[in-house]
Every structure is written in structure tokens, then in C-alpha cells.
C-alpha positions in Angstrom: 0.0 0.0 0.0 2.5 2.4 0.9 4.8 1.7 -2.1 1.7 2.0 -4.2 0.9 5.6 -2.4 4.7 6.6 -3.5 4.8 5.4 -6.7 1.6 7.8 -7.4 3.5 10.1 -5.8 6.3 10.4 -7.8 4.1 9.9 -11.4 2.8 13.1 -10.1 6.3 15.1 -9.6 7.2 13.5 -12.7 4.2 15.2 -14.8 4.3 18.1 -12.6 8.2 18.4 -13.8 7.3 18.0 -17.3 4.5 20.5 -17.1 7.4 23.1 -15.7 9.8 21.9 -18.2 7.4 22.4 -21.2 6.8 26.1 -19.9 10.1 26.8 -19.6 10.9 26.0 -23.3 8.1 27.4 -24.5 6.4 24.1 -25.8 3.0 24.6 -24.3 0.2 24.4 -26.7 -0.3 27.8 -27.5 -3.7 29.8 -27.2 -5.9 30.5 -30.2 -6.1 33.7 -30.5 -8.0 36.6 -32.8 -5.4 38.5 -34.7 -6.5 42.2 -36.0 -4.4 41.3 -39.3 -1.4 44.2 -38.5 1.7 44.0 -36.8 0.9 47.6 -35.5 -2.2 46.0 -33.4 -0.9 42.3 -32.9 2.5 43.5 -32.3 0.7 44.9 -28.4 -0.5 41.3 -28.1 1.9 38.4 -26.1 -0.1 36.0 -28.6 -0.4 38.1 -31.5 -3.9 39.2 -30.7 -6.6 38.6 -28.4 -7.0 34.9 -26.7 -10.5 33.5 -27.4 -10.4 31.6 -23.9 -10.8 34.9 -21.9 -12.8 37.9 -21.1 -12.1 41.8 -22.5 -13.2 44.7 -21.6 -14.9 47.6 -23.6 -15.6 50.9 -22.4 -16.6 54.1 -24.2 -15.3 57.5 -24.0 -17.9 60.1 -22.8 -21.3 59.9 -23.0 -20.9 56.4 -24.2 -21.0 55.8 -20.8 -24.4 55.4 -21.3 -25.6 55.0 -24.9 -22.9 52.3 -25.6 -23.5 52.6 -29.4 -20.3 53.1 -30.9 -18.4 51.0 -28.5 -21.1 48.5 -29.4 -20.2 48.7 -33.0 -16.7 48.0 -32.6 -17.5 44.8 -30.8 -20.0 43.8 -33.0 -17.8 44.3 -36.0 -15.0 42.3 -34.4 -17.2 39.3 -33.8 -18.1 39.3 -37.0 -14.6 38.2 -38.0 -14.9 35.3 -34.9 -18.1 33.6 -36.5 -18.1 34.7 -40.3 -14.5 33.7 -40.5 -15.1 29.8 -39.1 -12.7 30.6 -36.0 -15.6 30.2 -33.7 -18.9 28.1 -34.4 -22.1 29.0 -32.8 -24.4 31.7 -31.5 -23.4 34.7 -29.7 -25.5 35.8 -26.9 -25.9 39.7 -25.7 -26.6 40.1 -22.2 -28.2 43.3 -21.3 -30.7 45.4 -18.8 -32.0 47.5 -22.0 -33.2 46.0 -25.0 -32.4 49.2 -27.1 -30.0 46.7 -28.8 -29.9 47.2 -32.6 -29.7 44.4 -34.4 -30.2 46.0 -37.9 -27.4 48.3 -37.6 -25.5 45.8 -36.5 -26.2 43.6 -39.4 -25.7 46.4 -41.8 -21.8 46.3 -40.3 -21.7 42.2 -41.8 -22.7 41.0 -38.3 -24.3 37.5 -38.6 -27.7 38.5 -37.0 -29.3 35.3 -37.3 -26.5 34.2 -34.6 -28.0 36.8 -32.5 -29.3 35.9 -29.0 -30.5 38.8 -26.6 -31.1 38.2 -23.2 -32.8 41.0 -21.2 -32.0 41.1 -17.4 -33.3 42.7 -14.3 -30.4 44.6 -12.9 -26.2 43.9 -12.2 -25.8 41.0 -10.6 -28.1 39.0 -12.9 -26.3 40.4 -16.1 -22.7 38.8 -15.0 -24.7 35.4 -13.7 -26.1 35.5 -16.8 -22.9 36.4 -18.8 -20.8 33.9 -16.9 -23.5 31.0 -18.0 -23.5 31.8 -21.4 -19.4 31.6 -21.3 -19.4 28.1 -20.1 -22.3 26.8 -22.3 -21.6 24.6 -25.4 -23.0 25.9 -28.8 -22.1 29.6 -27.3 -19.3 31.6 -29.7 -19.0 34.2 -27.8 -20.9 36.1 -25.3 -21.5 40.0 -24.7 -22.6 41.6 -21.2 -23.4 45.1 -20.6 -22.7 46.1 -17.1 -21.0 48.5 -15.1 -18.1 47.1 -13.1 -17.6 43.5 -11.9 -15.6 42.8 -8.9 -12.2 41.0 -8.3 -14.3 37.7 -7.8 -16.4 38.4 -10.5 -14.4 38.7 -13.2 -12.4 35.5 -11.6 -15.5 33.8 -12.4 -16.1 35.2 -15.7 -12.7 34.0 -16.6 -12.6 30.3 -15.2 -16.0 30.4 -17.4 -13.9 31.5 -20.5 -11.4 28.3 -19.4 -14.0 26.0 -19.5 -14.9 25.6 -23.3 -12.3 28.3 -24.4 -15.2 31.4 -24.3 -14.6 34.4 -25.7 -16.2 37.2 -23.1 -17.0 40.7 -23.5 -17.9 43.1 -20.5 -19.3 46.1 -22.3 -19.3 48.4 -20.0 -22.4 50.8 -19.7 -24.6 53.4 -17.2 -28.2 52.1 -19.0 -29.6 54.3 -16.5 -27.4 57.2 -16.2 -25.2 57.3 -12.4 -21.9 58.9 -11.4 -19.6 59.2 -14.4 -16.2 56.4 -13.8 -17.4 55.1 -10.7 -17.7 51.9 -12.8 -13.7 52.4 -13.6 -12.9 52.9 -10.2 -13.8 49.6 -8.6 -13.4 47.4 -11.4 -11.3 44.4 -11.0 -8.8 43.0 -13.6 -9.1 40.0 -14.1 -9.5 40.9 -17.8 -7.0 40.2 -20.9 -7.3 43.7 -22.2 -9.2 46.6 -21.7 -10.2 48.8 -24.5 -11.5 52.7 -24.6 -14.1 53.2 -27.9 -14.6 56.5 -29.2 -16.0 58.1 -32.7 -14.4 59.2 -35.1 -14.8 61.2 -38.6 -15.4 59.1 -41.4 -13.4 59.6 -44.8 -15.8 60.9 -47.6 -16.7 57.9 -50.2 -15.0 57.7 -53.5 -18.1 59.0 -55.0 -18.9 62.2 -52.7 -22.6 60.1 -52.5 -23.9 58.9 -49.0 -21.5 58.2 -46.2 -18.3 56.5 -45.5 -17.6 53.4 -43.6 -17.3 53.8 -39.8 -14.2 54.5 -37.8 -13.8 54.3 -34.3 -11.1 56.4 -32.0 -9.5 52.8 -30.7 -7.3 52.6 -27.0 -5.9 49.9 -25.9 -5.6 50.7 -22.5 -4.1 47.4 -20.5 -2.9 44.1 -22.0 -1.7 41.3 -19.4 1.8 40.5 -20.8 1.3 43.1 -23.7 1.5 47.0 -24.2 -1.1 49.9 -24.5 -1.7 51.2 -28.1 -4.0 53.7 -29.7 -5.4 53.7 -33.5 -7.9 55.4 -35.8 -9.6 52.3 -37.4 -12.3 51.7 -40.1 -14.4 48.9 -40.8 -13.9 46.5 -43.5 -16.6 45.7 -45.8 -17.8 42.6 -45.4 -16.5 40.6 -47.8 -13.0 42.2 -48.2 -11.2 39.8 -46.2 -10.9 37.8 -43.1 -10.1 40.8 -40.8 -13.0 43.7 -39.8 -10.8 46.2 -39.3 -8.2 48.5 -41.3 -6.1 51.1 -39.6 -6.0 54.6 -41.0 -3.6 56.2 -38.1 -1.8 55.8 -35.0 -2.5 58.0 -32.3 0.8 59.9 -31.3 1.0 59.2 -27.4 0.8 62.8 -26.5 -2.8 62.5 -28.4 -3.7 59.6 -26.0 -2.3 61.6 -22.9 -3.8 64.8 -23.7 -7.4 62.7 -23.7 -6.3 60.9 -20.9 -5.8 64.8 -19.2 -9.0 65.6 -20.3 -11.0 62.6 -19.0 -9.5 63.4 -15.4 -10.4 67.1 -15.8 -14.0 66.4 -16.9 
């Protein structure tokens, strides 16, 4: 009995060393992640863009706070290149406390509506219960929550849900109902891979001076665990013009991100 106890001992240290030794030369499977398709964006990335088995978080500049249309633009957009692409299979579910939602402009940006689940909840608490189901369900792509500001033990749980079938998570955050301006910043935990700051911004005139041109967003990546903070101008793809949503027109200067930075704390 007892040499059987040790032998199962040592098997253990003996995969446990193997385990270490595979880390330390960089042999461990590596994560699938979902590239942007240019070194000026993948290059902030430890894996060369973001890991589909975690959460990220998405937060708009100004009164975004609390329409949440243009930062939910940009994520729409770049789930589009999740599903449409193949990378991911399934539905993608939208967790919110506002069903002002809309699908049609989100389906005019190449976003598979018909993948399209909406859940209305009832207040916080039930939006990241809700979120943090949808993560860990099978069939599920990806999953979207609007909410304000999880906890440390929150977003711990939103992430061992990511783990569990290899989820990828947004936390959109949003003030549905209006409330103190960055209170939501302040206590929010991060347990997050990366944390993003959406704002608008002008769109180029079409080639043919008719209508308008394609969206672009004011794009800052704020915190990356193991990576580095960036900031873009970025326009959406057509759908159809390759595998990647997103083409960048500029990169913001980093007194242009600082100088916003200033004025967010002065405001």
C-alpha cells in the first residue's frame, strides 16, 4: 500500500516536472487567438492578438458611458470576424438590462444577425450570472454583457467560465440608466486580458462624394496582461474584403492619447 501511495507520488512530480519543463521552453500548446491582421495592433499582443479563452473589456469615452452605441459597433464588427471567419462556431449571446439593442445596424456592419441571442436582465448581478453561464455553455461563440463594473471575484469567475470551453467574453461596460460618471472604472477588477476605450471618429468621404463613409472608431488599448497599451484610428472593412474587420487609418501619437487621458480626469 504504501509503495503503491509513492509510486503515485512520484508519477505526479514527474508530470508536474514535465509540465514546468514544457513552460520553460516554450512548448506549451499555445492559445488560439484573434489576430487584427497588423503588426501595429498584434505586435501589443503576447499572442499576436486577443485569446479566445478569456474575457475583455470595452468601455466608451464620454457619453458612451451610457448609450454604448459606438463601443457597441466595434465589438460587433470584431465578432463578426470570430463567427463569419469559421474561428468560432455557434451563436453569440448579448446580455443586457436595455433591450435598445440594434440588431439591424448591426447587421448592416456584416454581423451575422441570425446568430443573434439577446437576453434582457433585471439589474447587475443578474447580467454577469447571466454572462458567466452563457461563457461556459456549449453551442455559445461568444458572449456579450453590458454592465458597469464587476468585482475582483467576478471577473475571476467570468474568466474560469472563458477556461472551461475556451469562451470568448466581453464586458461592455455601460450606465443604462445614467449614475456617477467612472465610478464603474474605479472599482473594477482586472481579471480581464485587455481593456479597451471606444470613441467616434470622422469618417473619410466615399470615392463617389454620395452617401457616407464606412465607420471609424477612436481605438485605445488601455491594459494588456503581458502586452503593451496602443492607440489607433480604425475603419471597418466591408464585409467581404477579407478575413479581418478592421483597417487602420492612423496611429495616435502618445501625446494624443495623454492629452485625452488629461482631459478625462479634468472632466
Amino acid at each position: 500500500m504504501e509503495l503503491g501511495m509513492a509510486g503515485s507520488r512520484e508519477a505526479r512530480l514527474a508530470a508536474l516536472r514535465g509540465r514546468i519543463a514544457a513552460i520553460e521552453a516554450g512548448t506549451r500548446t499555445p492559445t488560439p487567438v484573434l489576430p487584427f491582421g497588423d503588426p501595429a495592433i498584434d505586435g501589443c499582443f503576447p499572442g499576436g492578438g486577443l485569446p479566445l479563452g478569456g474575457w475583455h473589456e470595452v468601455t466608451g469615452a464620454g457619453l458612451e458611458d451610457e448609450t454604448g452605441a459606438t463601443p457597441a459597433a466595434f465589438v460587433g464588427l470584431l465578432l463578426r470576424s470570430l463567427v463569419v471567419t469559421g474561428v468560432k462556431t455557434g451563436a453569440i449571446v448579448w446580455v443586457a438590462r436595455r433591450g435598445d439593442l440594434f440588431a439591424p445596424g448591426l447587421f448592416g456592419l456584416g454581423f451575422p444577425a441570425e446568430r443573434l441571442i439577446q437576453v434582457r436582465t433585471r439589474d447587475e448581478a443578474e447580467t454577469l450570472s447571466v454572462l458567466e453561464d452563457a461563457l461556459s455553455t456549449q453551442g455559445v461563440a461568444a458572449a456579450v454583457g453590458e454592465a458597469e463594473a464587476p468585482d475582483l471575484t467576478a471577473g475571476r469567475r467570468l474568466q474560469l467560465a472563458c477556461e472551461k470551453r475556451g469562451g470568448f467574453g466581453v464586458l461592455l461596460h455601460r450606465r443604462p440608466y445614467g449614475g456617477r460618471a467612472g465610478a464603474a472604472r474605479m472599482v473594477s477588477g482586472s481579471a480581464s486580458f485587455s481593456r479597451w476605450r471606444i470613441g467616434p471618429a470622422p469618417s473619410p468621404p466615399p470615392p463617389d462624394d454620395i452617401g457616407l463613409g464606412p465607420p471609424c472608431w477612436r481605438v485605445e488599448l488601455e491594459r494588456c496582461r503581458g502586452g503593451r497599451p496602443g492607440g489607433w484610428i480604425l475603419q471597418a472593412q466591408e464585409a467581404g474584403h477579407g478575413p479581418h474587420p478592421f483597417r487602420l487609418v492612423s496611429q495616435l501619437a502618445d501625446h494624443d492619447v495623454a492629452a485625452a487621458e488629461l482631459l478625462r480626469r479634468v472632466g
